[in-house]
Every structure is written in C-alpha cells, then in structure tokens.
C-alpha positions in Angstrom: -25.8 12.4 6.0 -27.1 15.9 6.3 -25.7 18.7 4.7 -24.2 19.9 7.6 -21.8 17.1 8.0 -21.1 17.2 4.1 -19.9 20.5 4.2 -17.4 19.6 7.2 -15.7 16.9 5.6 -15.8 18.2 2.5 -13.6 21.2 4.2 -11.6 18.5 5.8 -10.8 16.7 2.5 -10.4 20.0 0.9 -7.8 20.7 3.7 -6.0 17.9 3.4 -5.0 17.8 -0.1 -4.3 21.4 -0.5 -1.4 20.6 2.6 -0.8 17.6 0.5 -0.3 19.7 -2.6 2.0 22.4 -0.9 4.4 19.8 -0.5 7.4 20.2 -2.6 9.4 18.4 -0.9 8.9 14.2 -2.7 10.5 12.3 -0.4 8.0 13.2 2.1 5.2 11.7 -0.4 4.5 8.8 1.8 4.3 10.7 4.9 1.3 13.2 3.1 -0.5 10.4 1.6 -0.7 8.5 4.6 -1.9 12.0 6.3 -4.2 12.9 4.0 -5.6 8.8 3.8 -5.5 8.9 7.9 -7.4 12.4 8.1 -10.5 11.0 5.7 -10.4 7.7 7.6 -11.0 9.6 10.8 -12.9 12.4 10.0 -15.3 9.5 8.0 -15.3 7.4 11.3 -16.4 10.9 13.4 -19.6 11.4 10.7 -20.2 7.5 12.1 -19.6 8.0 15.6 -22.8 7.1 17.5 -24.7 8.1 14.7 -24.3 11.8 15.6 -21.4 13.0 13.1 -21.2 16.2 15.0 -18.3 19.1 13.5 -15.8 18.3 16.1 -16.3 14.4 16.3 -15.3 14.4 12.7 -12.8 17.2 13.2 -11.1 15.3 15.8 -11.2 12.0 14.2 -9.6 14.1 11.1 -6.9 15.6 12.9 -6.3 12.0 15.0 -6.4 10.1 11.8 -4.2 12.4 9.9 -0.9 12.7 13.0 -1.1 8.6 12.3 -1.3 8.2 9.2 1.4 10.3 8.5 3.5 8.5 11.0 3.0 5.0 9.4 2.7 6.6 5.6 6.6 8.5 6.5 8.4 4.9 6.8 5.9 2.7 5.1 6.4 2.4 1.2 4.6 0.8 -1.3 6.2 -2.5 -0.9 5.5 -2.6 2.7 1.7 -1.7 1.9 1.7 -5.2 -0.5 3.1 -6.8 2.7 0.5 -6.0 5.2 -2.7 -6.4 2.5 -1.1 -10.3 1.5 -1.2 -10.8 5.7 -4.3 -9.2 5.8 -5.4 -11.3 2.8 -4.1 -14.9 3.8 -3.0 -14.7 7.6 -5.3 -16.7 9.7 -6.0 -14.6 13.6 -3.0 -14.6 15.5 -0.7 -15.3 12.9 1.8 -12.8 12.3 3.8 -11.6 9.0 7.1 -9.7 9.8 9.3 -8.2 7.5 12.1 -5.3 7.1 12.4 -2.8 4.4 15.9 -2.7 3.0 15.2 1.2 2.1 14.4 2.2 5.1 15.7 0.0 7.7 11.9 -0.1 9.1 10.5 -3.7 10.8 7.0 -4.5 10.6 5.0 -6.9 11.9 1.4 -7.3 11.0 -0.5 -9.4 12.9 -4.3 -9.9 11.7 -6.5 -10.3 15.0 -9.9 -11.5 14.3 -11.5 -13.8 11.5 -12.9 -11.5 8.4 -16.3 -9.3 9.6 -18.6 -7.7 7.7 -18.7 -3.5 8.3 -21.4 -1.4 6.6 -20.7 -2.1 3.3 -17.5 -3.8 3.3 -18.1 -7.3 3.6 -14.1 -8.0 4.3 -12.8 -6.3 7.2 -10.1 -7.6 9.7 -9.0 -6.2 13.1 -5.1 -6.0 13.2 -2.0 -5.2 15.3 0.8 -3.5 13.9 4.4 -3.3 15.5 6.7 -1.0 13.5 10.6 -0.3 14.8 12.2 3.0 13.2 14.9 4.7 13.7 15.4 2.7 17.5 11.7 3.4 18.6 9.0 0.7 18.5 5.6 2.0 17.7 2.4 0.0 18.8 -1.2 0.2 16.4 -4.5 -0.8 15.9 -6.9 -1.0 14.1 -9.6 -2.3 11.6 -9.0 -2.2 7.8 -11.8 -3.3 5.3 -11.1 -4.4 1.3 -12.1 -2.3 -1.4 -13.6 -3.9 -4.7 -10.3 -3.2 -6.4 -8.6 -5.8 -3.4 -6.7 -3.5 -1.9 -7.4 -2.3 2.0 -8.4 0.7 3.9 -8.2 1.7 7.3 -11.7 2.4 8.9 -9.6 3.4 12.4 -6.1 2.9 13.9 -5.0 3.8 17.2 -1.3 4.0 18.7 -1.0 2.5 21.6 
C-alpha cells in the first residue's frame, strides 16, 4: 500500500471515531459502532478495488460502508450479532436462521449463500443475505463477511438492495 493510500484511510479512521466519540448520546452506541465498523470495511474494500486504491474509491467505499453500517448497527445488538455469526458458523448455503429481538421488536433473517471461501488472508469467508424488518419497513443486504482469529466475523462489503 503506498503511503498515499495510508494517509487516506488513516484520515478516514481518524474521522470516524472522533464522530464516534462526539456521541453522547448511549443509546445510539450501536448505531456509531456499526458506522464507524461499516466506514473501515468500505473504505478498506476501496484501497482493494482493482488494485488501484485511489482517494475517492476508498472515500466512497467509507462513506457507503459507514450510511450501512450504521443502519444495521442502530437495531442490531449484541445478541443479534451472536445470532448471525452461529448462522454464519453452522448454516449450510441456503439455509436460513430467523429470529426477533424482544428489545427492539427487530426480525432478522440470515441466510448464508455460498459454501466457506478463502479471501486474502481469511481463510473463512461466507457470502450472505440479510432480511431485517424495523419499525414496519423490510430492509434487503448483502454481503461477504470473513472470520477473524478470535472467531468472530467481519464484513469485507454489504450492499442494500
């Protein structure tokens, strides 16, 4: 990676957790970790993007990443995130995991799309559909999400559709 590039997402996660750390308001935790996790996902996917990595490839992927994440991190809690790892974990392709959080009213459904793939250097990495229903609108994702060595997953990219 040249240096470039380092010093633009270095900005970007600079960016991200100052916004994170302005927030005073904790019941909005979720919604700025899942911004802040979506915004490095993206702008990390843009540095990858055809090999180029140019500013506003990983800007863009930032800023993409960071509007979904926070959408899914707002209603998703903890308990959900245990949810989608164990279906990402032990859900053959096609086989979905549904579920509804009593806190929030939220349903999820998780449905793992593809057998486990190797990415760089993640070894584990599953393509996935995600359904969420909130507040009486249904919200379409996808993505690919790859398991760390401490077994728990990240998203490499997510999409709404």
């Amino acid at each position: 990676m040249n240096t470039g590039i380092n010093k633009v997402m270095l900005a970007l996660i600079s960016a991200s957790l100052v916004l994170t750390a302005c927030s005073t308001n904790t019941t909005n935790e979720n919604t700025a970790a899942g911004a802040v996790t979506g915004a490095v996902a993206g702008g990390l996917l843009g540095t990858l993007a055809k090999g180029a990595g140019s500013g506003w490839v990983i800007a863009g992927g930032a800023l993409v990443g960071g509007l979904i994440g926070g959408l899914i991190g707002h209603s998703m809690d903890s308990s959900d995130k245990m949810k989608t790892y164990t279906s990402l974990d032990r859900n053959p392709a096609n086989a979905p995991t549904s579920w509804t959080n009593p806190r929030t009213g939220t349903v999820y459904q998780i449905i793992p799309t593809s057998a486990p793939m190797t990415i760089g250097a993640y070894t584990d990495c599953r393509q996935y559909r995600a359904i969420a229903y909130h507040k009486g609108k249904k919200y379409y994702y996808h993505g690919v999400a790859c398991r760390q060595g401490d077994n728990t997953w990240i998203e490499m990219s997510r999409a709404r559709h």
